[in-house]
N, C-alpha and C positions, 0 to 999 in steps of 0.2 A: 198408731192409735191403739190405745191400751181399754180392754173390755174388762173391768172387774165384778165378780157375784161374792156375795155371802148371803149364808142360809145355816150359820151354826146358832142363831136363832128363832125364835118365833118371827119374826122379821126381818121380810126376806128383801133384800136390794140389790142393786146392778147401777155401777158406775160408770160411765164414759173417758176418759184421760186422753188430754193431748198429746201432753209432754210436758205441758206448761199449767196447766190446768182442768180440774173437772166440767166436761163441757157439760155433761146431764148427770145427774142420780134419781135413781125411784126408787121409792120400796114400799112395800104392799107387808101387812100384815099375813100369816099365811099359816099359825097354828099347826094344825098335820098335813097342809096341805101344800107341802111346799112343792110339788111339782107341777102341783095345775097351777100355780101363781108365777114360777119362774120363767115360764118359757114365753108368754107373754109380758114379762116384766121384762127383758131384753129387748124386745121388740119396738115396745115403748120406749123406751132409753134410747134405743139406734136414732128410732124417728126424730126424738126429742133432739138427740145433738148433731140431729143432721149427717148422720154416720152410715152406711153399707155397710152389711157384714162382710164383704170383699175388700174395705178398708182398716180391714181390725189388723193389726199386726204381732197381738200378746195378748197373751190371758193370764190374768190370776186370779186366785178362788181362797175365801176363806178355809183352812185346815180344820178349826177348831183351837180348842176343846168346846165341844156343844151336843146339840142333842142329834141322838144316831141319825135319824132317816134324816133329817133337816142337811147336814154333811154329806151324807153320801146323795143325795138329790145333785145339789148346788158342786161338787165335784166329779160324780157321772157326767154331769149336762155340759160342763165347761173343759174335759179331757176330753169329750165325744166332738164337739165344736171345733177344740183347738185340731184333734185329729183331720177334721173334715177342711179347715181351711188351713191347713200345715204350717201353724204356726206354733210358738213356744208356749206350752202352758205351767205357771210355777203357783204355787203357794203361799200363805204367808199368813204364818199365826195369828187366830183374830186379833186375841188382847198383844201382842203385838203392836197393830193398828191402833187401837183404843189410847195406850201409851203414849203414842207417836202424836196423835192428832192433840195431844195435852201441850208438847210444846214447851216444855217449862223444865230446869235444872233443877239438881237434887233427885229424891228418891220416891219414884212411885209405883204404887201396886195396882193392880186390875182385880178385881175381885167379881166373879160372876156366879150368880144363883143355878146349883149344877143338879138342884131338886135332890131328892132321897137323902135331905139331912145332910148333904157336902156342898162345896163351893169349890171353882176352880178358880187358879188365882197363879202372878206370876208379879214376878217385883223386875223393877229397872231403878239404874242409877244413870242421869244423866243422858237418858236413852237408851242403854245398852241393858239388856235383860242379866238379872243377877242369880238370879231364882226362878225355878217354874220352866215352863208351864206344868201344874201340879195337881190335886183334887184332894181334900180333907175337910175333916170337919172345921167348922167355922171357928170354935172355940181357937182352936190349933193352929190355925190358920191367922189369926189376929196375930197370938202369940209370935208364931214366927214373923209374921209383918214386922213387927213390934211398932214405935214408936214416930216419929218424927217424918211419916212418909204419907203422901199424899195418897190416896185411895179413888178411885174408881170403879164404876158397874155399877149391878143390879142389886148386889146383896140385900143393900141398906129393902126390900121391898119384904122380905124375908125373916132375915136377921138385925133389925133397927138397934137392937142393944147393944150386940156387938162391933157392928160398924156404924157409929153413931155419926163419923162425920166425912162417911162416902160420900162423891160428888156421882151423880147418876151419869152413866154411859154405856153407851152401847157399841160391838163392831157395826160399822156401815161400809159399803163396797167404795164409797168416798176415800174413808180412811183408808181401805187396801192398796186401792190406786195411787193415791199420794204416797203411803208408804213403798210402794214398789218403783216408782219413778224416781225416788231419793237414791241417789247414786250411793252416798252413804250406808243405806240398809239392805241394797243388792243381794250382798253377802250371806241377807238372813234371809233371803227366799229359800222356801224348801220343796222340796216333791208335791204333786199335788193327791197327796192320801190323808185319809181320814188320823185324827189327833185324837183318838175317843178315851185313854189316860182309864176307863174301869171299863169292867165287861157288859154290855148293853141289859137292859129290864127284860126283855125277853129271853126268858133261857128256853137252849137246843131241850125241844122234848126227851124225855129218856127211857130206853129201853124195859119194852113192857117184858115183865116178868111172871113165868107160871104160877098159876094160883094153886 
């Protein structure tokens, strides 16, 4: 029984996985607040699919790329868990998932709203990521897209001129789940550490100097 979270955005989810399918998903909006919404967002979901946490057997957690404290929440709380019920805890790029839940051959990109005037974004052909996961400005970012590739995310909320014919998506712990049970995508599970691709909005205070 596989326990999946993400929290690399504003909305935060928790999936349940059989093996065979998603038995519950929730997700709660959660803005800055992604810790007092997560840990009762798990809770809900056990109840919902009928699950004990002494029946979990895996965790995975969205990596990112997304916004700092939203990551390191939804990855502290799912290494601390998988620690305490000694089971594996892995990773798995969000747009990754996003990708995956598309379904569909040929060439698609993820494109997500990454705030301060960049996007992160990552291209796949046929499933298998070709590019990315990366962070640039949008302009730049089309460009290297280029043509003939199906697009997803947030952008188009943002950036509408430049990604004129984004289909809107988002990671949800659904997609993580299904993407980690895919025997296929095994391979691209990663560590379960923060993907944050620039240096966070808060910079380290700096040394006060004599007047």
């Amino acid at each position: 029984m596989l326990l999946a979270m993400n929290s690399s955005t504003d909305t935060v989810s928790v999936a349940v996985h059989d093996g065979q399918r998603v038995r519950a998903l929730m997700e709660a909006q959660a803005a800055r607040a992604h810790a007092e919404v997560l840990t009762p967002l798990v809770q809900q979901c056990l109840a919902t699919a009928g699950v004990a946490m002494a029946d979990l057997t895996e965790l995975v957690v969205g990596v990112g790329p997304g916004a700092f404290t939203g990551l390191r929440v939804g990855i502290v709380s799912a290494r601390t868990m998988a620690s305490v019920l000694q089971v594996p805890c892995r990773g798995v790029v969000s747009m990754d998932a996003v990708a995956y839940a598309h379904d569909a051959p040929g060439e698609v990109a993820v494109v997500m709203d990454a705030r301060r005037g960049e996007v992160f974004w990552a291209q796949y052909r046929d499933g298998l990521r070709i590019k990315g996961p990366a962070v640039g400005a949008p302009e730049e970012v089309a460009a290297q897209i280029g043509d003939g590739a199906v697009i997803l995310g947030d952008a188009a909320e943002r950036y509408p001129t430049i990604f004129p014919t984004i289909q809107s998506a988002q990671p949800d712990a659904g997609q993580l789940a299904a993407f980690a049970q895919d025997v296929h995508h095994r391979s691209a599970l990663v560590e379960p550490v923060p993907l944050y691709l620039r240096a966070p909005d808060a910079a380290e205070p700096r040394a006060r100097t004599g007047i």
